[in-house]
N, C-alpha and C positions, 0 to 999 in steps of 0.2 A: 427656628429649628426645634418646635418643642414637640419631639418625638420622645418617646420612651425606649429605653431598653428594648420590653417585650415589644411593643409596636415597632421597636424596626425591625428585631430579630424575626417577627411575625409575618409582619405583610411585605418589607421591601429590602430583605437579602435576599442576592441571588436571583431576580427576577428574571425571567428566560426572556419574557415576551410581553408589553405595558401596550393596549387598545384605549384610544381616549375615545370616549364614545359609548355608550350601553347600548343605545338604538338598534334598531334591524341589523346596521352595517355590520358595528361590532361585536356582535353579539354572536353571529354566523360566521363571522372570522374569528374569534375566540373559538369557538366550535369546532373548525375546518386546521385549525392549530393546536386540538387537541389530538384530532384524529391524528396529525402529519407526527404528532412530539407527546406522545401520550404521557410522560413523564415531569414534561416542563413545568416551570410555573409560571403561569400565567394571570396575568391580572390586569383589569377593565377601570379605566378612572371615569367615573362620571359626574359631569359639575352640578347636576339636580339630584334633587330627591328621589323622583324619577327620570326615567329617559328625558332628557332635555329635545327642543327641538322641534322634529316632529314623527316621529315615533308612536307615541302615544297621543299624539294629539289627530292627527289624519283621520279622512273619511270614510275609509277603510274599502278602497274602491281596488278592486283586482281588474283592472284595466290595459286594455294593449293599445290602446289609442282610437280617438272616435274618426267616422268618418269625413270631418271636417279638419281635423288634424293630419289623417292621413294624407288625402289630397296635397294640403299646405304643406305637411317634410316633402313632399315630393316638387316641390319647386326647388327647394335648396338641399336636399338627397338624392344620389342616385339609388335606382331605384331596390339596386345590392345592397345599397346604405341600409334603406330604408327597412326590405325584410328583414336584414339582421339585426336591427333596433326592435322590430317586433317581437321576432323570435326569441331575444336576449328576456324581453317580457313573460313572454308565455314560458319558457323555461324556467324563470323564476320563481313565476306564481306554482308550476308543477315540484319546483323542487323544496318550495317553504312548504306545500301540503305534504309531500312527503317526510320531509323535517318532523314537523310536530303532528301532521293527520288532522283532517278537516274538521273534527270535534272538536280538537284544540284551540281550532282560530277561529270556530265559527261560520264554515266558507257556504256558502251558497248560489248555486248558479242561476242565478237568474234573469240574467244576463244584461247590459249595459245600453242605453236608448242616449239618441242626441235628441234631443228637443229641439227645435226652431221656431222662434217669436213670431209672430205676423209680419213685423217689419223687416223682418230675414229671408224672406222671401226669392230674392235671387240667391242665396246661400244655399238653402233650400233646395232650390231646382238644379244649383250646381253640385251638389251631393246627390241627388238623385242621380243626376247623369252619370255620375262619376262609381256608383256603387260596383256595376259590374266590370271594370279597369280595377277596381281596387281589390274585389275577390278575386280574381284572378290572380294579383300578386302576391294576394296572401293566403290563398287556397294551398302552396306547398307546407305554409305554417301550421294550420291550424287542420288540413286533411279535406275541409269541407269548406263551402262558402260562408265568409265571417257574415257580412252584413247582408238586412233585407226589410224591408218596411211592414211597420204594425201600426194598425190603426190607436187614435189616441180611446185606448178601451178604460183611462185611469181619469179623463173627466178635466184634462187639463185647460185651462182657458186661456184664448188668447193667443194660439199656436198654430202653426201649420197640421192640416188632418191628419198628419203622420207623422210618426217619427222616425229614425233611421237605427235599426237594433244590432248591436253585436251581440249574437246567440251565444258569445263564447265567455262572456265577460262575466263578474263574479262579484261577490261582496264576501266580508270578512267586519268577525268582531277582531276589531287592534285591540282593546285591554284583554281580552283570553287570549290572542297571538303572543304579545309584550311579555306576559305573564309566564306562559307555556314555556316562551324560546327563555328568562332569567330561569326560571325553575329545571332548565335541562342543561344549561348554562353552570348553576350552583352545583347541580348533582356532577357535573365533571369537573370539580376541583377547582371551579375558574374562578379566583377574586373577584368580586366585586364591589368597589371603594367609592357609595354615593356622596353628595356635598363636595367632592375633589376635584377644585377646578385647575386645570396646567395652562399656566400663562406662558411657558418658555421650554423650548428643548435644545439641546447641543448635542451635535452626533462626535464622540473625541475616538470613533474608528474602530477602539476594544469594548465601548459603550455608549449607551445613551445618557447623557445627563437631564431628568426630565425637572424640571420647577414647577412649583403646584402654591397657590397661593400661600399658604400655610408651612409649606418645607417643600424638602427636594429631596430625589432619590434615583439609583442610576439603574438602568435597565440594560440588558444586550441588544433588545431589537424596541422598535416603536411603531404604531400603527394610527394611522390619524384617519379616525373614523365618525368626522366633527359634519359635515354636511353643509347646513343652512352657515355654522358659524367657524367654517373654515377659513376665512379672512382674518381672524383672530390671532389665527396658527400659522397660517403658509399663505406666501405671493401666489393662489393658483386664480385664476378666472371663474370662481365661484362666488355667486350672488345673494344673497339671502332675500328669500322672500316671502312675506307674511300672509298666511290663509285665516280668516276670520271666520267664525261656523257658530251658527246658532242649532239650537234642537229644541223641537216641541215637551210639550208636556203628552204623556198618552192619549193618544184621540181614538174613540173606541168606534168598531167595524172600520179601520185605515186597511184600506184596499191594494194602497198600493206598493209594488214589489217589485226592485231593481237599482239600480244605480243609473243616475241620470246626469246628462251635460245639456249644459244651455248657454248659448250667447260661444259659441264656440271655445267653451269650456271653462270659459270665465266666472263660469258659477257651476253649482254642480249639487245634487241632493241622493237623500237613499231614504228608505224604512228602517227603524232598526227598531228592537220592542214597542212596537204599534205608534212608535213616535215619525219624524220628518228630520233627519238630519238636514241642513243644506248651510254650505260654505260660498265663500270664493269671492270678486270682488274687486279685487285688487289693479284692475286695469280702469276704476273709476278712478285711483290716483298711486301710478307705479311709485313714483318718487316716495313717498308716504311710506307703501308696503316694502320697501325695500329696504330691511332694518332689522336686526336680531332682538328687538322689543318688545314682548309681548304687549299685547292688549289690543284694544277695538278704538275706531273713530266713526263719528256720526255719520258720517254719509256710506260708508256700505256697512252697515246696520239696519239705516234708514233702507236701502237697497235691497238686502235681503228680505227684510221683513215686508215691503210691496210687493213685490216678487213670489213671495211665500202666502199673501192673502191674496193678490188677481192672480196667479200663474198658477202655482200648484196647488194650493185649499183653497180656491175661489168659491164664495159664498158659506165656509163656513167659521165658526167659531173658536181660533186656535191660539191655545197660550204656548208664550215662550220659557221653556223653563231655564237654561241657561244657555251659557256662550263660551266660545273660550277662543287662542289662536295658536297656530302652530308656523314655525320656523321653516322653509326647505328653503334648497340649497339648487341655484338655476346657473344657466349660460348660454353663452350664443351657441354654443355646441349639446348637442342634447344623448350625444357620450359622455359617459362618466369617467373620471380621472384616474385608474389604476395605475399606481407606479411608485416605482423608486424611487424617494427623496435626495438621497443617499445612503451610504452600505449598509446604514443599519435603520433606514429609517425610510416608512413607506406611508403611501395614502390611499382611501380609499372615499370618493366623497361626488358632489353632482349627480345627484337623482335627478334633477329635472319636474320634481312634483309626480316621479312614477317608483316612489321608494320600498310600496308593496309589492310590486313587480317587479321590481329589480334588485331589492335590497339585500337577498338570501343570496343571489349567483354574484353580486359586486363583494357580498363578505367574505365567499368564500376564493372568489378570484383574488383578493386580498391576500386571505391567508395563507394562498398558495403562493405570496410569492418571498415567504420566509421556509 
């Protein structure tokens, strides 16, 4: 308990409202709790330096789901399900631009391609077929038809002649999002307490008891806005699962422009200043990936980087400049978990690896429910 005077008097009397989490989640529920209690005080515990997780580590893909994906939720959604899982997306990504404004995040639409390998071939023809059943379902979402085929005009090798494009789909810089949403975050009053990790909470009815590795301090309400490492905090049916992402170094005259899925979304790539983002992996060994750990293993590394010299820069000369991995939070249900813990104490968590899409409507549905 080695708080001070001024440090408790400071940051933890009288706490209105404690978000664990800095990420997209809490950070837009802090926000959406400022609007509702313009007076309270409010404050954000987070256990990194930065946003832990994956927040600042993501591909920054503004995505409503590819055509390979859609199809598949439609065997295990009805098909009500299903647009309003889309929908929940495309609201999101409209209302985080609204939020901060598309200079803030960096957004650019240029919209979202699936790839398919050559040995994908029946996958392929079955997304072809399937393009026009799937605009139709989602022509009430987005006004116009999402998907349509574009030739591979970016030189990819080793692929089917086409790929399958969502017109609608976007990219985004994450470090000027992260960035934009703490800095609008701090100008409204809102704490935020990095290196503070809470190992334990007790709801005692008139409060929250929260523990933090370092001391403990009582709050009125509590918001767990933990994601990938909400198994840490709460029994809920969320999984954590690990994205590993490499990036080029600048490669000069890079052509190509958009957000891309390949292997049915198990890998996934973008441009971003004239570099090659590309991620993903993790179904060369789930058990592995599925771990709040940061860091990379040899074999999808070794995966990417093949991948990344025959598939996307085939025949040219491309260094890797670094790497990093990010945290999300999965389940068999690809709903996200809004709710009451108890009277004082809620959560908000289960993105499903669609956190830029959904991250800003799950915070603020959060916060709406103090």
């Amino acid at each position: 308990m080695n708080l001070s005077y001024w440090e408790r008097k400071s940051w933890f009397t009288d706490v209105d409202f404690t978000i664990i989490g800095s990420g997209i989640v809490g950070l837009t529920c802090a926000l959406r709790l400022r609007e509702k209690h313009p007076k309270a005080n409010i404050l954000i515990a987070e256990r990194g330096v930065l946003p832990q997780g994956a927040s600042t580590k993501n591909a920054g893909f503004a995505c409503f789901g590819s055509i390979s994906e859609i199809l598949s939720d439609l065997k295990t959604h009805t098909e009500a399900e299903l647009l309003g899982l889309v929908e929940q997306r495309y609201l999101g990504i409209q209302s985080l631009r609204e939020l901060l404004g598309d200079d803030n995040i960096g957004y650019y639409n240029y919209g979202g391609h699936e790839v398919f390998l050559e040995k994908d071939r029946a996958l392929y023809e079955t997304c072809v077929d399937g393009i026009d059943a799937a605009n139709q379902l989602l022509k009430p979402v987005f006004k116009e038809a999402p998907f349509q085929l574009t030739e591979n005009k970016f030189g990819f090798k080793g692929i089917q002649d086409s790929y399958i494009t969502h017109r609608f789909e976007g990219q985004i810089d994450t470090g000027k999002m992260m960035r934009s949403l703490l800095q609008k975050a701090q100008k409204s009053g809102i704490q935020i307490l990095n290196a503070t990790e809470v190992t334990q909470m007790e709801d005692f009815g008139t409060s929250v008891l929260v523990k933090c590795t370092d001391f403990e301090f009582k709050t009125k309400k509590l918001l767990v806005a933990t994601n990938g490492f909400t198994q840490q905090l709460l029994n809920e049916e969320v999984k954590p699962a690990r994205a590993q992402v490499i990036i080029t170094k600048p490669i000069p005259g890079l052509k190509i422009k958009g957000t891309f899925h390949l292997d049915e979304g198990y890998y996934y790539f973008r441009n971003i200043d004239d570099r090659i983002l590309f991620g993903g992996g993790r179904n060369l060994d789930f058990n592995t990936e599925e771990t709040t750990e940061f860091g990379s293993t040899a074999i999808v590394q070794h995966k990417l980087k093949e991948l990344l010299q025959t598939v996307i820069l085939p025949d040219q000369d491309v260094e890797i400049d670094n790497g990093w991995s990010g945290i999300m939070g999965v389940g068999r249900q690809k709903r996200p978990i809004i709710k009451h813990l108890s009277e004082n104490v809620a959560c908000g968590v289960r993105l499903g690896g669609m956190g830029i899409a959904i991250g800003t409507s799950v915070g603020r549905q959060l916060g709406g429910l103090f």
